[in-house]
C-alpha positions in Angstrom: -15.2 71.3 -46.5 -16.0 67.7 -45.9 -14.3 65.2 -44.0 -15.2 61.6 -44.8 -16.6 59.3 -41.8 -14.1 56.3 -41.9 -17.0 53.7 -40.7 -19.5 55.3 -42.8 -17.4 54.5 -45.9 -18.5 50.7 -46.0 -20.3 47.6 -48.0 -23.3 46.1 -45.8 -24.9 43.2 -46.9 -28.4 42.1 -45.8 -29.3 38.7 -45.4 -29.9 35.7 -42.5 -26.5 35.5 -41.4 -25.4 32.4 -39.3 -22.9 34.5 -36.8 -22.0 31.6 -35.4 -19.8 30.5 -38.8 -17.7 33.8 -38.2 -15.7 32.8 -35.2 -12.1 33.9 -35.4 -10.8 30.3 -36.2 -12.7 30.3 -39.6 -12.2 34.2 -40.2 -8.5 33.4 -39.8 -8.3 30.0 -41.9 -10.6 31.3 -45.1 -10.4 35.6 -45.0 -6.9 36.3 -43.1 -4.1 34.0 -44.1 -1.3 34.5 -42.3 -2.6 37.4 -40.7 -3.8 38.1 -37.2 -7.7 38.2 -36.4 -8.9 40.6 -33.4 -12.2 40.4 -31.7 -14.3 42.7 -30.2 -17.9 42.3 -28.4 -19.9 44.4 -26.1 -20.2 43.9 -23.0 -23.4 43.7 -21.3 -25.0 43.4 -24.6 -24.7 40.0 -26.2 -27.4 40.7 -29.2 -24.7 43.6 -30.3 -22.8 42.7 -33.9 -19.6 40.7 -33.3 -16.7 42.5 -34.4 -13.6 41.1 -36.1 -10.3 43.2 -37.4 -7.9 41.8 -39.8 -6.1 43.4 -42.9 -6.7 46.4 -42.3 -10.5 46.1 -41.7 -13.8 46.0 -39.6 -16.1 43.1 -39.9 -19.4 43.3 -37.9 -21.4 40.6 -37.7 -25.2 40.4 -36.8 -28.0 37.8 -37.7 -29.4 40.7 -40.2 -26.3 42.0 -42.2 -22.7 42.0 -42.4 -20.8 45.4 -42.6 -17.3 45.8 -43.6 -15.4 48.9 -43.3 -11.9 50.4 -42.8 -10.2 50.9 -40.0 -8.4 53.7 -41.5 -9.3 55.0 -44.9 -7.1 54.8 -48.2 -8.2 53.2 -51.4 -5.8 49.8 -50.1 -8.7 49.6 -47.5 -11.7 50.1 -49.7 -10.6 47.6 -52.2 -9.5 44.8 -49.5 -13.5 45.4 -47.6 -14.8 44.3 -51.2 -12.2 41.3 -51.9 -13.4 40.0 -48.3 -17.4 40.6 -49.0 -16.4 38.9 -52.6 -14.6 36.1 -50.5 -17.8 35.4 -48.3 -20.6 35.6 -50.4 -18.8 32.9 -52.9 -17.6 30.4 -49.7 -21.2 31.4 -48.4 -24.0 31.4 -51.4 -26.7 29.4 -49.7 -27.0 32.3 -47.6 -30.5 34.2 -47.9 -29.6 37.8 -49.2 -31.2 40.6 -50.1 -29.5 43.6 -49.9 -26.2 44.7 -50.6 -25.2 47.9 -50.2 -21.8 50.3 -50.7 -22.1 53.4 -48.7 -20.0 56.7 -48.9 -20.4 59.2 -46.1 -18.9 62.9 -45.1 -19.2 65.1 -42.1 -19.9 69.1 -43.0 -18.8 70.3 -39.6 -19.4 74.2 -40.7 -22.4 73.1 -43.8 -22.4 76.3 -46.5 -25.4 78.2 -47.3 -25.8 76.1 -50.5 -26.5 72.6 -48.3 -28.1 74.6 -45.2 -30.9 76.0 -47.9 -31.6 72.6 -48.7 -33.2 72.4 -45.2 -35.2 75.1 -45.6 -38.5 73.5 -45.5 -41.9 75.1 -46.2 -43.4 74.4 -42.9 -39.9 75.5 -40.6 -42.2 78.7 -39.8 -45.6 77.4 -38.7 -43.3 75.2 -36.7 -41.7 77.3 -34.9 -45.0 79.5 -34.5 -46.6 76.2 -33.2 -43.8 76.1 -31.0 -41.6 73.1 -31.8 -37.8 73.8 -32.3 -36.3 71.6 -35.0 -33.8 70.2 -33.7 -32.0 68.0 -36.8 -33.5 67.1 -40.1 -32.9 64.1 -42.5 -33.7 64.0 -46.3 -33.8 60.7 -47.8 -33.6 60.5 -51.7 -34.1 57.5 -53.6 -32.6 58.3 -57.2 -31.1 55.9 -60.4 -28.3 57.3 -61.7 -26.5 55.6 -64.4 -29.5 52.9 -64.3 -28.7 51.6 -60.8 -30.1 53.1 -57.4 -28.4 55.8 -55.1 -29.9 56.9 -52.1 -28.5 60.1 -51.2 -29.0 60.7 -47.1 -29.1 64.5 -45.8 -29.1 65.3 -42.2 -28.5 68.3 -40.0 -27.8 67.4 -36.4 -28.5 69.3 -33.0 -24.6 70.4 -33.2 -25.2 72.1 -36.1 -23.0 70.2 -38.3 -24.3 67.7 -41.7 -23.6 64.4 -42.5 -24.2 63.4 -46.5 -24.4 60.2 -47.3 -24.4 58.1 -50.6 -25.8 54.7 -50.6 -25.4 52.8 -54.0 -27.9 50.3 -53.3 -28.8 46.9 -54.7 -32.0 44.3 -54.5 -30.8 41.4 -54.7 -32.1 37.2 -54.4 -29.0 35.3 -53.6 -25.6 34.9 -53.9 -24.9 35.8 -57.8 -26.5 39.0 -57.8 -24.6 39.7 -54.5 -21.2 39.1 -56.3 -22.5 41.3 -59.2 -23.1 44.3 -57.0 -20.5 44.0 -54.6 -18.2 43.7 -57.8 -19.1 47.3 -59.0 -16.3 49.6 -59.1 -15.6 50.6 -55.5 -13.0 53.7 -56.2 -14.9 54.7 -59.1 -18.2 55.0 -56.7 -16.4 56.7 -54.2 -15.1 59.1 -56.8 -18.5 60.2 -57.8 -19.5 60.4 -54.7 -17.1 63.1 -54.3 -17.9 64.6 -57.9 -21.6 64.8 -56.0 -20.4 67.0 -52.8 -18.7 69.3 -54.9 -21.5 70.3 -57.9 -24.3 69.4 -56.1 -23.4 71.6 -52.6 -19.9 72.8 -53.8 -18.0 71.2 -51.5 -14.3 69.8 -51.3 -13.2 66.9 -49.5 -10.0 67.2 -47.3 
């Protein structure tokens, strides 16, 4: 079984961000009409992300990338992350981008034998003879599938549990490429992302 990470389902977009455009005045006037903004930031650590909620969503903010996410899952929440990345890359285009990124992950809290063999890895042995204990691994596949890039991310953590991860990735050089990928079909990805867990590691999502 699989449970989906509600912060690792998300659209991240890389870029040189000025954070100091996303105060909740202009958040409120231009991505939440009518709608209450809520801010977060760490304290102690003033270089951590800034983070906004509003509409049912996270908005963290850093210099490097934005990342929107859910604060609680359903297909209302995916599709309103993407109407509010759409919403600032066209009031925003002048921005430097290069990356835009819509990620799907799951926690495998008891992994099968399927996804555990995966992790079997040729040297595990002399390791262990050599006397290091693995403690986690990560796999990091860069695939195209249905001519666009998906990284799929495998790792096995100390607790013994997996996370998988799929990462539908695009290279992009400004502002229209970053509407074209952030436009792909968000429910439709997440959908295969799903298909994936079950046929590639037989797993169901619950």
């Amino acid at each position: 079984m699989a449970r989906p990470v509600v912060d690792g389902h998300s659209i991240v977009i890389n870029g040189a961000w000025n954070i100091r455009i996303f105060s909740p005045e202009w958040v409120a006037a231009n991505l939440a009409p009518e709608t209450d903004v809520g801010l977060a930031v760490a304290v102690g650590n003033p270089t951590a992300p800034i983070r906004l909620q509003f509409r049912g969503i996270y908005l963290r903010v850093g210099a490097e990338r934005l990342v929107f996410s859910p604060v609680h899952l359903s297909d209302q929440a995916l599709t309103t992350m993407q109407d509010v990345a759409r919403t600032v890359v066209t009031m925003l285009p002048h921005t430097p981008m290069s990356a835009v990124g819509i990620n799907f992950q799951y926690l495998v809290e008891d992994p099968p034998v399927q996804l555990l063999d995966v992790f079997r890895f040729s040297d595990n042995g002399p390791l262990a003879e050599f006397g290091a204990e693995i403690e986690s691994a990560m796999i990091r596949r860069s695939t195209r599938f249905r001519e666009a890039a998906l990284n799929l991310v495998l790792a096995l953590r100390a607790d013994a549990a997996a996370t998988i991860e799929f990462n539908n990735h695009s290279e992009i050089t400004g502002g229209a490429e970053a509407l074209t990928a952030i436009n792909r079909p968000i429910l439709e990805l997440r959908d295969t992302a799903i298909d994936g867990l079950r046929s590639l590691y037989g797993l169901e999502v619950h």
